[in-house]
Structure formats: structure tokens, C-alpha cells
DRENLUMFI-681156 format. One record per residue (C-alpha): x, y, z; residue number from 1. Coordinates in steps of 0.001 Angstrom, whole numbers, plus 500000, padded with zeros to 6 digits. Layout:
BEGIN
+--------+--------+--------+-----+
|     c1 |     c2 |     c3 | seq |
+--------+--------+--------+-----+
|      X |      Y |      Z | NUM |
...
+--------+--------+--------+-----+
END
This chain:
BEGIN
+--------+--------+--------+-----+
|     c1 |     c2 |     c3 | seq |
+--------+--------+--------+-----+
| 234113 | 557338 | 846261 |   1 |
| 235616 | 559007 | 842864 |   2 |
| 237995 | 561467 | 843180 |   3 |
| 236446 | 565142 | 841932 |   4 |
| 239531 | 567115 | 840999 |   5 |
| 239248 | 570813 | 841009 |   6 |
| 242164 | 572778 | 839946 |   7 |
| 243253 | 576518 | 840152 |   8 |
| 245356 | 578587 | 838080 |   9 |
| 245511 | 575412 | 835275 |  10 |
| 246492 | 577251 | 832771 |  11 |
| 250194 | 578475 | 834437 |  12 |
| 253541 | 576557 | 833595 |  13 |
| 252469 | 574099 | 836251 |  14 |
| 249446 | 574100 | 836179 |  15 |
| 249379 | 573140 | 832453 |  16 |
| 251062 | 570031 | 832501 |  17 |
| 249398 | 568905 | 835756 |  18 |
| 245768 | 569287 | 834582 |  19 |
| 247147 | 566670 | 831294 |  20 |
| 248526 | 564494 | 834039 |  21 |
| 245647 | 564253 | 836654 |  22 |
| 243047 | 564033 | 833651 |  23 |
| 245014 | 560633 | 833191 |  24 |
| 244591 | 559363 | 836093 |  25 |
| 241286 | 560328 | 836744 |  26 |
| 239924 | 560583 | 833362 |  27 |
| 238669 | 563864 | 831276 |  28 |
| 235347 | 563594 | 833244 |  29 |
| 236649 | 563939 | 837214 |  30 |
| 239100 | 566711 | 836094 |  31 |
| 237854 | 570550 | 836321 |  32 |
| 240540 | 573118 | 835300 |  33 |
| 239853 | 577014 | 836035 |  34 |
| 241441 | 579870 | 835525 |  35 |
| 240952 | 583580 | 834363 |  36 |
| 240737 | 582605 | 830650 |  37 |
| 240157 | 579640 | 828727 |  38 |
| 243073 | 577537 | 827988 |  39 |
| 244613 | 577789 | 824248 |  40 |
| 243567 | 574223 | 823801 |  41 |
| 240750 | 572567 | 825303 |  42 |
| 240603 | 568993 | 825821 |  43 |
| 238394 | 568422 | 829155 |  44 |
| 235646 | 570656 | 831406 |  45 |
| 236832 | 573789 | 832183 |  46 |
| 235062 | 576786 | 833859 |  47 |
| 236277 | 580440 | 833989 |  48 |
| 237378 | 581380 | 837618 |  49 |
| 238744 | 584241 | 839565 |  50 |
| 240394 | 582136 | 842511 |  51 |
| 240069 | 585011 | 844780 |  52 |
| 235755 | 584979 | 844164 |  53 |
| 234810 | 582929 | 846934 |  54 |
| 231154 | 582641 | 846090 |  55 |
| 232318 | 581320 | 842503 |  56 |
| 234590 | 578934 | 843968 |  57 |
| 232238 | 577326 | 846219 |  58 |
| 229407 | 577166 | 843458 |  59 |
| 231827 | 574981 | 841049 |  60 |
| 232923 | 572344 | 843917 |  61 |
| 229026 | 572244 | 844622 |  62 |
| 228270 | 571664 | 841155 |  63 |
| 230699 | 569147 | 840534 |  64 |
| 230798 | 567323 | 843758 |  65 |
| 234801 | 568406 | 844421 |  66 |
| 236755 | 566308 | 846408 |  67 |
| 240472 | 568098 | 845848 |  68 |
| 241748 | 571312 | 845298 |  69 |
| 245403 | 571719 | 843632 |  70 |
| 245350 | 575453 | 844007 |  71 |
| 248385 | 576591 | 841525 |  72 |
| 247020 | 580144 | 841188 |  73 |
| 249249 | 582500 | 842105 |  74 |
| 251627 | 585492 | 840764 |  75 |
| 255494 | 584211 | 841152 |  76 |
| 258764 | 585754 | 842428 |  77 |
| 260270 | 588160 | 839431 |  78 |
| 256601 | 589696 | 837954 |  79 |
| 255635 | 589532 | 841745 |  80 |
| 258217 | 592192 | 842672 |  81 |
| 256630 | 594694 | 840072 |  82 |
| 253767 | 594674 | 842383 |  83 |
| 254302 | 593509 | 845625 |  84 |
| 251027 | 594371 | 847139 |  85 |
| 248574 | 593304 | 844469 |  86 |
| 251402 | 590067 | 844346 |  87 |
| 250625 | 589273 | 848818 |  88 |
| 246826 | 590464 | 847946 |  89 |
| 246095 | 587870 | 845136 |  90 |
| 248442 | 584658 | 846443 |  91 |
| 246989 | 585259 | 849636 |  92 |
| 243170 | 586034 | 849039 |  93 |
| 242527 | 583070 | 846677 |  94 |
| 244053 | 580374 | 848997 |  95 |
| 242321 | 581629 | 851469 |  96 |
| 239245 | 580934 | 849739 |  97 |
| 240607 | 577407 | 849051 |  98 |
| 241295 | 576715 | 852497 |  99 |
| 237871 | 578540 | 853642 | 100 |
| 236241 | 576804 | 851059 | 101 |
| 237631 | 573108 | 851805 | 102 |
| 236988 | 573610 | 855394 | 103 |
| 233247 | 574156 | 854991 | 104 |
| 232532 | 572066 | 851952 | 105 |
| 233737 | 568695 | 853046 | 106 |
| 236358 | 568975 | 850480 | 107 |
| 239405 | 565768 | 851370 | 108 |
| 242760 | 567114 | 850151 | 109 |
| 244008 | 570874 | 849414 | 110 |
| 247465 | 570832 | 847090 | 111 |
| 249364 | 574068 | 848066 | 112 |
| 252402 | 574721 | 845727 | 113 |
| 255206 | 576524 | 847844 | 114 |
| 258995 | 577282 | 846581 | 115 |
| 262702 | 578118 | 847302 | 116 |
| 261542 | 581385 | 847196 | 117 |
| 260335 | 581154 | 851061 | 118 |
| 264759 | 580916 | 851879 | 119 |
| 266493 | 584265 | 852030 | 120 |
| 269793 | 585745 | 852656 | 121 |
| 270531 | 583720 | 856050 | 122 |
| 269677 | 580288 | 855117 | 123 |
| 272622 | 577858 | 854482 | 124 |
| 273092 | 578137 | 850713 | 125 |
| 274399 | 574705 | 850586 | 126 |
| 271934 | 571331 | 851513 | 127 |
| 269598 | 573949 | 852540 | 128 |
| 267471 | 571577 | 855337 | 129 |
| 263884 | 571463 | 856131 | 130 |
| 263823 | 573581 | 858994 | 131 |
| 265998 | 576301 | 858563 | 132 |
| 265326 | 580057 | 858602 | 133 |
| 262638 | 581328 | 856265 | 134 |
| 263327 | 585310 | 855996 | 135 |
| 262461 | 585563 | 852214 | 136 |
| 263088 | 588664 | 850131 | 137 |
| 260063 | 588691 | 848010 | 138 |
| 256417 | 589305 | 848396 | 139 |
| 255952 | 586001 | 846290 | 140 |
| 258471 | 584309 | 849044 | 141 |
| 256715 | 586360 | 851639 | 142 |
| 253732 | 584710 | 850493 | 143 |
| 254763 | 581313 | 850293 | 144 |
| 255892 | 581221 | 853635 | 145 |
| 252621 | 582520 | 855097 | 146 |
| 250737 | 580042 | 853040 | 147 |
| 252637 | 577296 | 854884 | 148 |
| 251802 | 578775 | 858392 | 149 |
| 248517 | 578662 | 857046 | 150 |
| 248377 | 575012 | 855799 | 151 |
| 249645 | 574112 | 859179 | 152 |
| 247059 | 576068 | 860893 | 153 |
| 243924 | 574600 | 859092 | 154 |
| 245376 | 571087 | 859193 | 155 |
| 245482 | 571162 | 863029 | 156 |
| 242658 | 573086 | 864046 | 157 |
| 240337 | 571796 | 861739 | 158 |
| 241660 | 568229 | 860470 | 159 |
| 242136 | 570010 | 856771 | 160 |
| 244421 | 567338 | 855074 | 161 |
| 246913 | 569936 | 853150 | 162 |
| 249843 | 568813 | 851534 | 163 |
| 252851 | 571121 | 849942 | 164 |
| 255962 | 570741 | 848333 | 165 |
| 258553 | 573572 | 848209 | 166 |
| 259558 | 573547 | 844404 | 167 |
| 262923 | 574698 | 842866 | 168 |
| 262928 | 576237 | 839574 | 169 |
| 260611 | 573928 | 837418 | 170 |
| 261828 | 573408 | 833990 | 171 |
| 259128 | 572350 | 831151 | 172 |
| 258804 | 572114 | 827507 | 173 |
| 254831 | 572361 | 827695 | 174 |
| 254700 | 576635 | 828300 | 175 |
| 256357 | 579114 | 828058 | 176 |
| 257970 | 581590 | 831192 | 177 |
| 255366 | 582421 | 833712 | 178 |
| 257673 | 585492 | 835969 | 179 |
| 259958 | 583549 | 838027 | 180 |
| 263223 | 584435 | 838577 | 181 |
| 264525 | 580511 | 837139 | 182 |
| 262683 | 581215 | 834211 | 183 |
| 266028 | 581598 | 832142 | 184 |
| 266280 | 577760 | 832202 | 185 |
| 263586 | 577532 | 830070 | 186 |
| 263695 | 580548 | 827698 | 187 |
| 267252 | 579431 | 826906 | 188 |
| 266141 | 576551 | 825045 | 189 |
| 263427 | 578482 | 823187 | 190 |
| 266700 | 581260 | 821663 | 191 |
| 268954 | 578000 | 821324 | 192 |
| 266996 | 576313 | 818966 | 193 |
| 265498 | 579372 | 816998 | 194 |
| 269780 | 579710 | 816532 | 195 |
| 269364 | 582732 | 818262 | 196 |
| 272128 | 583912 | 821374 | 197 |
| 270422 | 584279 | 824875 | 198 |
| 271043 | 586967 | 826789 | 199 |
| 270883 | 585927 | 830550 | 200 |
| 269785 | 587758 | 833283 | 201 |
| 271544 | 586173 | 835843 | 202 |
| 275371 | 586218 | 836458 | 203 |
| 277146 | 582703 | 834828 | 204 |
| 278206 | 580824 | 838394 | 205 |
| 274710 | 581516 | 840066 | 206 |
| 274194 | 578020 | 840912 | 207 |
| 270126 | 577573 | 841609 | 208 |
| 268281 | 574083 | 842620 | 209 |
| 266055 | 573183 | 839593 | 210 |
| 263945 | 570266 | 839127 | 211 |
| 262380 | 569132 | 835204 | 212 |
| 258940 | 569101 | 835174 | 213 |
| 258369 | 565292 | 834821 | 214 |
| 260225 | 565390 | 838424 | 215 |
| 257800 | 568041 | 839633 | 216 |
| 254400 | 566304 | 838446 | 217 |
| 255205 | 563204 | 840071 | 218 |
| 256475 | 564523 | 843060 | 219 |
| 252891 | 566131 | 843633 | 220 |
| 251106 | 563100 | 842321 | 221 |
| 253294 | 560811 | 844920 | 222 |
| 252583 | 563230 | 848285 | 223 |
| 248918 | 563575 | 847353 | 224 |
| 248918 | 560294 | 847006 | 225 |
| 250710 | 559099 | 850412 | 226 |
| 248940 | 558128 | 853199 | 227 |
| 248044 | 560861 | 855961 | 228 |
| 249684 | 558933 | 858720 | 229 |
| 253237 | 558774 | 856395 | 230 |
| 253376 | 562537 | 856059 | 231 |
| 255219 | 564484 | 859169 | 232 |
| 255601 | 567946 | 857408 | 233 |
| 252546 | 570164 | 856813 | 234 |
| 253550 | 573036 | 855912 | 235 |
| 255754 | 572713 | 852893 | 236 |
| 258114 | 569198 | 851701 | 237 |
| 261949 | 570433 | 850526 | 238 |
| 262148 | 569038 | 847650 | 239 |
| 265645 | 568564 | 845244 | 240 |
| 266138 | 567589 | 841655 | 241 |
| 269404 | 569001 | 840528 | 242 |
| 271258 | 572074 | 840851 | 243 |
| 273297 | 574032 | 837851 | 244 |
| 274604 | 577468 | 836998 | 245 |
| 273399 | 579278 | 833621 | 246 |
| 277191 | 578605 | 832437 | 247 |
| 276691 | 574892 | 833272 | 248 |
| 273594 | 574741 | 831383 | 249 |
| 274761 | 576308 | 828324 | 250 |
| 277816 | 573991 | 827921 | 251 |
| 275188 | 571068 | 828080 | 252 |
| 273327 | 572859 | 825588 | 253 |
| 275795 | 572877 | 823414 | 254 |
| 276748 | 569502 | 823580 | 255 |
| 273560 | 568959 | 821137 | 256 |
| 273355 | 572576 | 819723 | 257 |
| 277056 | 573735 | 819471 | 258 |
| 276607 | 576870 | 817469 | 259 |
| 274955 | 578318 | 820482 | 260 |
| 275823 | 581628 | 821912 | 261 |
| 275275 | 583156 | 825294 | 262 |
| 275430 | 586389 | 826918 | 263 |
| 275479 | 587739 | 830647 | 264 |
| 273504 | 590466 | 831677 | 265 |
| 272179 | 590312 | 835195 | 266 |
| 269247 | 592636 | 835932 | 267 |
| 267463 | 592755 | 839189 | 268 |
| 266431 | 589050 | 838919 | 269 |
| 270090 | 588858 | 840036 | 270 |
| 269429 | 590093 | 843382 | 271 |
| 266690 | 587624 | 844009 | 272 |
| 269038 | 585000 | 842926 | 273 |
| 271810 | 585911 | 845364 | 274 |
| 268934 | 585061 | 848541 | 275 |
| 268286 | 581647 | 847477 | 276 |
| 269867 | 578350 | 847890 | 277 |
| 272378 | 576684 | 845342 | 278 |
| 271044 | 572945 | 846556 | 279 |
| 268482 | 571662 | 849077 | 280 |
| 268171 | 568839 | 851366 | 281 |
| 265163 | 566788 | 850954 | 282 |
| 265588 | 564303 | 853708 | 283 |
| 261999 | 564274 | 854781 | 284 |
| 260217 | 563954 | 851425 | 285 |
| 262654 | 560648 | 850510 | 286 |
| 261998 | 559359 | 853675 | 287 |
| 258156 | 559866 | 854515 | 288 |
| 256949 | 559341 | 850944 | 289 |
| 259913 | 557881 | 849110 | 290 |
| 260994 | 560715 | 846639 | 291 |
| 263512 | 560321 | 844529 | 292 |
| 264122 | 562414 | 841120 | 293 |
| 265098 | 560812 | 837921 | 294 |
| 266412 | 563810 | 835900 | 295 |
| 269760 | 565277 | 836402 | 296 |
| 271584 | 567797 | 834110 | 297 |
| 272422 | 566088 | 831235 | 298 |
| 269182 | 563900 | 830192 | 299 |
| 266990 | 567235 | 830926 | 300 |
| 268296 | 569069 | 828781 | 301 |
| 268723 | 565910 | 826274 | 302 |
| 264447 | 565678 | 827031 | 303 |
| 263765 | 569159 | 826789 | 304 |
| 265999 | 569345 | 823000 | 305 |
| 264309 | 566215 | 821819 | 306 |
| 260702 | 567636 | 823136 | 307 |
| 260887 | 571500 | 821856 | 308 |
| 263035 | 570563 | 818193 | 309 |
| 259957 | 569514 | 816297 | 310 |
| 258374 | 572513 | 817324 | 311 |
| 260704 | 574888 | 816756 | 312 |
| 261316 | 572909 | 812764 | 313 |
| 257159 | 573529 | 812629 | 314 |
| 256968 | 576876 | 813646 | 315 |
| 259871 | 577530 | 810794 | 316 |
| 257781 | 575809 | 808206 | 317 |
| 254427 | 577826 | 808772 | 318 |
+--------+--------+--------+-----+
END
């Protein structure tokens, strides 16, 4: 049978670049992206969806035969602190209506995105391992970790085949920040090449586990694509790319922009920082799937200059 892809939230940092990359492997034509306004560019179907309508939800996988969800709506960890109620209310409302939804509907796979963000001021800091302590310190961590209980629920009472990973900070050239507190190692790049200094929000030795965003896609693509009987997490994968400080990044930065200037400033991002891990262990996810990153410090930020410079030279021209 033909994969039906339905995805939520497609127009977020992730969400973005994994529509483009599961319309290629599906085609244009098996690959439905929603969210709560239409995407900038539009280059396959698309519907308008609130992911927290339940009624809507169920009418597009009926009307397009759905077979998986990627359900990438949700309001991260810095913006998600400005409102920590609406922040629990919306991440946890629409995957419930995924899950609901899926349950009912016959629907094969469910992709739950999880983070770092469920780790807080008692785990390890260091190799940070699958099972340790989740006391987050943020309703979007607080939410992530819940969602996990909740994948695990639904996959053994009911046989709902949901996967998760648990990503670090996810770097991309594709969009711009979405409200997460590792959004500095993308808006960095943005100031560097317009030759502007970056003022940084975070303090210059918080060292925080990142992963580039060609990392991150495949990573999903290769656990939704495992077999069931591989896969002996299900509630959320660790999963590692590399791990830097905002001082470390800058000097790489420079290696290919040298004029570049950067400022300290921490705000209350910083404090959200301090709770998380500075690297991760992702033992199970290399071992039950066969993960294995390809970026490390130096050729992202060599892929995300040579991706965002022609951009940056035609924005100057217009």
C-alpha cells in the first residue's frame, strides 16, 4: 500500500525542511502539509489546520486516505515560557488529537518530535544516558516528557506504532528562529554574514548538544523507517550530533568570516540553558537503528556559510 503522509505544524523550522524531504521520497502527491497558515512558498497539497481541531484533523486523513502522522506542531522552550499554560494546553491538546485520531482511524505510524528540553537540573550534564531523570524546567520540557509517557501508553495498550527522537538544538539554513532557547546557533549566522555583531543571549562556555539539520531529517527518516521489532525505546530515542559553546562557534565562524564580532548578554534563556545537558549518549538509537551523524563543528558551519552566502549577497542586491 502507498504511504499517505500527513504532516503537522509543516511550516516550523523542522517542519519546513521535512515536508521538502518526505515529498522526495514519496512524491508531491502522497505528501499533505498543514498548518495555521499557508506556507510562503507552495510547492505540493497543503490544507489549513488547527492541530488541536480534532474534527478537522480526522476529516483530512479521511479525505486523503492518511497512513502517517509526523506531528511537529508545537510551541518550543524560550516563547513557551512566555506562556506556560497556553504552551502545556496547545503541545498537549493537538497530539492528543494525533494519537486519538491514529488510534481510531487505522492510521500505521505517529512521528512525535521530543527534545533535550525533557532533562533538568539533576540529570548528568555530561553523556547524558537514555534513562536518566527527566525533571524538566519548562512547560515546553514539561510537555515533552508527558508526550513520551503518552507515546508509550498508546503503543502498548492499543498497538499504536509511535516513534520519537529527543532532538538537541537543530541548526538549519532553510528558516529562520522558531523560540527555542538554541536558537542563537542559527541567528548568529544570519548577523555574521549581514557583517553585523551578534549579541548572544547565552553566557560564552554554555556548552549545549546541537545537531545540523541534515543530521536531524535523516535521523527521523531512518527510525520511521526501521522495523517495529528493531526499536526497544518508545517513548523518546537520545539522540547526539555534536556539542559546542557560543564562544566555540564564533571562532569557527570566523575562520570563514573573520571580521565577525560577538557580544555576551545572557537573558533568561540563560537559565534554561544552565538545566540542560552539554552532550548526550545515544547508545540505543546507534544500536537499534544504526544512527550515526555526519556533521560535526567545523563542516556545519562550513554548510550553513556556503548555504545562507548567496542569500544574504541577494537580499543586498534587491
Amino acid at each position: 500500500m502507498k504511504e499517505k503522509i500527513l504532516i503537522t505544524g509543516a511550516n516550523g523550522q523542522l517542519g519546513t525542511v521535512l515536508t521538502d524531504s518526505l515529498r522526495q521520497v514519496f512524491g508531491l502527491e502522497n505528501v499533505v502539509a498543514t498548518d495555521l497558515h499557508p506556507p510562503t512558498a507552495q510547492t505540493g497539497m497543503y490544507a489549513t489546520l488547527d492541530a488541536t481541531d480534532t474534527k478537522a484533523l480526522r476529516t483530512l486523513i479521511k479525505k486523503f486516505g492518511i497512513t502517517q502522522i509526523y506531528h511537529m506542531a508545537a510551541i518550543l522552550s524560550a516563547k513557551g515560557e512566555q506562556d506556560p499554560v497556553r504552551t502545556w494546553d496547545l503541545n498537549m491538546s493537538s497530539f492528543f488529537c494525533v494519537l486519538e485520531a491514529a488510534r481510531t482511524m487505522g492510521i500505521q505510524k505517529v512521528f512525535f518530535p521530543s527534545s533535550i528540553a525533557v532533562f533538568g537540573k539533576n540529570a548528568p550534564k555530561t553523556n547524558t544516558s537514555q534513562f536518566t531523570y527527566c525533571d524538566a524546567g519548562t512547560a515546553y520540557g514539561i510537555s515533552k516528557i508527558a508526550g513520551e509517557n503518552w507515546a508509550l501508553y498508546y503503543y502498548e495498550k492499543y498497538g499504536l506504532d509511535v516513534r520519537s527522537v529527543r532532538y538537541p538544538g537543530v541548526i538549519s539554513h532553510q528558516s529562520l528562529p522558531g523560540g527555542g532557547t538554541t536558537d542563537y546557533a542559527v541567528a548568529i549566522f544570519h548577523h555574521a554574514l549581514q557583517k553585523q555583531s551578534y549579541d548572544c543571549y547565552l553566557k560564552k562556555d554554555t556548552i549545549l548538544p546541537m545537531i545540523y539539520i541534515d543530521d536531524a531529517i535523516r535521523a527521523t527518516l531512518e527510525l520511521m523507517d526501521a522495523p517495529a521489532n528493531q526499536l526497544r525505546i518508545r517513548t523518546s530515542y537520545n539522540l547526539a550530533g555534536m556539542s559546542f559553546s557560543p564562544e566555540a562557534l564564533a571562532a569557527e565562524i570566523k575562520n570563514h568570516l573573520p571580521d565577525f564580532q560577538i557580544n555576551y548578554t545572557p537573558d533568561s534563556r540563560q537559565k534554561i540553558a544552565d538545566q540542560w545537558p552539554q552532550s548526550i549518549d545515544d547508545q540505543y538509537a546507534r544500536e537499534d537503528w544504526g544512527w550515526k551523524s555526519k556533521f560535526d563543528l567545523a563542516n556545519m558551519v562550513s554548510a550553513m556559510v556556503n548555504h545562507l552566502k548567496p542569500l544574504q549577497q541577494l537580499n543586498t542586491q534587491l
